[in-house]
N, C-alpha and C positions, 0 to 999 in steps of 0.2 A: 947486748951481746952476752952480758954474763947471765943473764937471765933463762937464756936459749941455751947455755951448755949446762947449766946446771937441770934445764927441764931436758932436755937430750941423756944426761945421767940417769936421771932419774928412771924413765922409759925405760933405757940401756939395762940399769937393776934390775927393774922390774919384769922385764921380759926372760932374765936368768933363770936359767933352774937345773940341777945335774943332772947328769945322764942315770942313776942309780935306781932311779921310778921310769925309767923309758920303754924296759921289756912290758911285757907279757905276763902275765898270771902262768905260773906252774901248773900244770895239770892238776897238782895236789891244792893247788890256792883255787883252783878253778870248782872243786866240788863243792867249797865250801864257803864260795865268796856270797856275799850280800847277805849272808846266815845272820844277822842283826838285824835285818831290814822284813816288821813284820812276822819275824817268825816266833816259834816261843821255842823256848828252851828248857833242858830238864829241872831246874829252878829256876824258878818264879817268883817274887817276893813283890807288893807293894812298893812304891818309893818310903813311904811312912818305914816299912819293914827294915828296907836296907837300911835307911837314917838312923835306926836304934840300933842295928847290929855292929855299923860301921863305926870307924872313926871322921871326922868332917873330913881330913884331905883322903883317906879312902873313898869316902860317897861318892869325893867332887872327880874323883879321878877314873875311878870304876863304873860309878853309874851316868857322871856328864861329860868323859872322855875328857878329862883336861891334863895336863902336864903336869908333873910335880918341879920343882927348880931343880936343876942339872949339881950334881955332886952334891946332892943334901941326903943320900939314901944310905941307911946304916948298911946295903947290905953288898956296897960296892966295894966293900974291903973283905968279903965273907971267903974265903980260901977253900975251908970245909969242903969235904965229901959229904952231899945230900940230894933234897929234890925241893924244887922251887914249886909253890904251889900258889893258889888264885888265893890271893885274901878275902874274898867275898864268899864264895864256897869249898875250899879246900883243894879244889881240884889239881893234880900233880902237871906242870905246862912246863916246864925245865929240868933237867939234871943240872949238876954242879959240872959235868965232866964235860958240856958243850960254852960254859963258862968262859966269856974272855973279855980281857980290859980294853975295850974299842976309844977309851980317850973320851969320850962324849961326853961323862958325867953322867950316864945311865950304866944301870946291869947291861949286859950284852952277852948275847946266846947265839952262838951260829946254827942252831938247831932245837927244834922243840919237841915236846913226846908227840908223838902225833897220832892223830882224832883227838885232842883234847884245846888243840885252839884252833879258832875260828877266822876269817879273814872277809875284810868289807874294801869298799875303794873310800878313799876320803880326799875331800878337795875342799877341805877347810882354810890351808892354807895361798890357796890360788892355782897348786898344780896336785896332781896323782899321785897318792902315797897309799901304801896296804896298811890298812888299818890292822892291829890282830884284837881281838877279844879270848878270855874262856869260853868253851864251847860246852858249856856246861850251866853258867849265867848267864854271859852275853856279856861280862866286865870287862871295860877297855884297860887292855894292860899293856899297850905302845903303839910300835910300828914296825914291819921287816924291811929292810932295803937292803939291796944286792953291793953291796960293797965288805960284806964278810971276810974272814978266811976261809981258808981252805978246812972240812972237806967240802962245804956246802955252797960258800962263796954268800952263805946272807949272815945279815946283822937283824938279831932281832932287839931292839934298841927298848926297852922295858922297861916301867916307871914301877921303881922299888915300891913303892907305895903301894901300889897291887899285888906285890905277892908277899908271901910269907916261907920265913925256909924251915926245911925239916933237916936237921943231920941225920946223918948215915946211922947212927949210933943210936937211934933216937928210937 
């Protein structure tokens, strides 16, 4: 018997997932979905190339799409007025002014400059989450999902490790 509610748990888990990945791709996420898959981008670099320009958890995270650990990112206490740009190529992918503390342990952006990221579908972890990249390298710099504030209603949930900031001042 204990056997059957704990494998009924299990199933129960694993069959969960939120509502926050359940719409639809934005028209804007639509022109530019699967831009990873296949295509090229305006930089290009060898894996050898990015290895030497990068740092190890940059590489692993920009060019193999992996996670950094949640609250390790120096740049989630950053307050400053600037612009958040792609560590891999500079590219500008946030203001400071779209900035907010989502609690996750990631940067969090309810909004990004836009033409300058990219969006794929990922089902790496079992269900559909929008992947974002630079649209410019192709370097994975998180995820968006619709549980944002307002004005946009998204969270673009960003692994500090991908980008680099510029103050305002700067």
């Amino acid at each position: 018997m204990r056997t059957k509610i704990i494998i009924g748990l299990l199933v129960l888990l694993t069959s969960c997932k939120g509502n926050s990945q359940n719409q639809e791709k934005t028209s804007t996420e639509n022109t530019v979905a699967n831009t990873t898959e296949a295509n090229t981008f305006p930089v290009e670099k060898t894996e050898a190339e990015w290895k030497a320009e990068l740092t190890e958890e940059e590489f692993y995270v920009l060019r193999k799409a992996a996670t950094e650990y949640a609250f390790t990112s120096d740049l989630l206490d950053v307050k400053e007025e600037g612009t958040y740009v792609c560590a891999g190529c500079g590219t500008p992918v946030f203001h400071s002014s779209t900035k907010f503390d989502s609690g996750t342990g990631w940067p969090s952006f309810y909004e990004e400059i836009t033409g300058n990221v990219a969006y794929d579908v990922d089902y790496k972890i079992g269900y559909k989450r929008t992947e974002e990249h630079c649209a410019t390298c192709g370097g994975h710099l998180g995820h968006v999902f619709d549980d944002g504030p307002a004005p946009t209603g998204k969270r673009h949930c960003i692994n500090g490790v991908a980008l680099d900031f510029i103050p305002s001042n700067e």
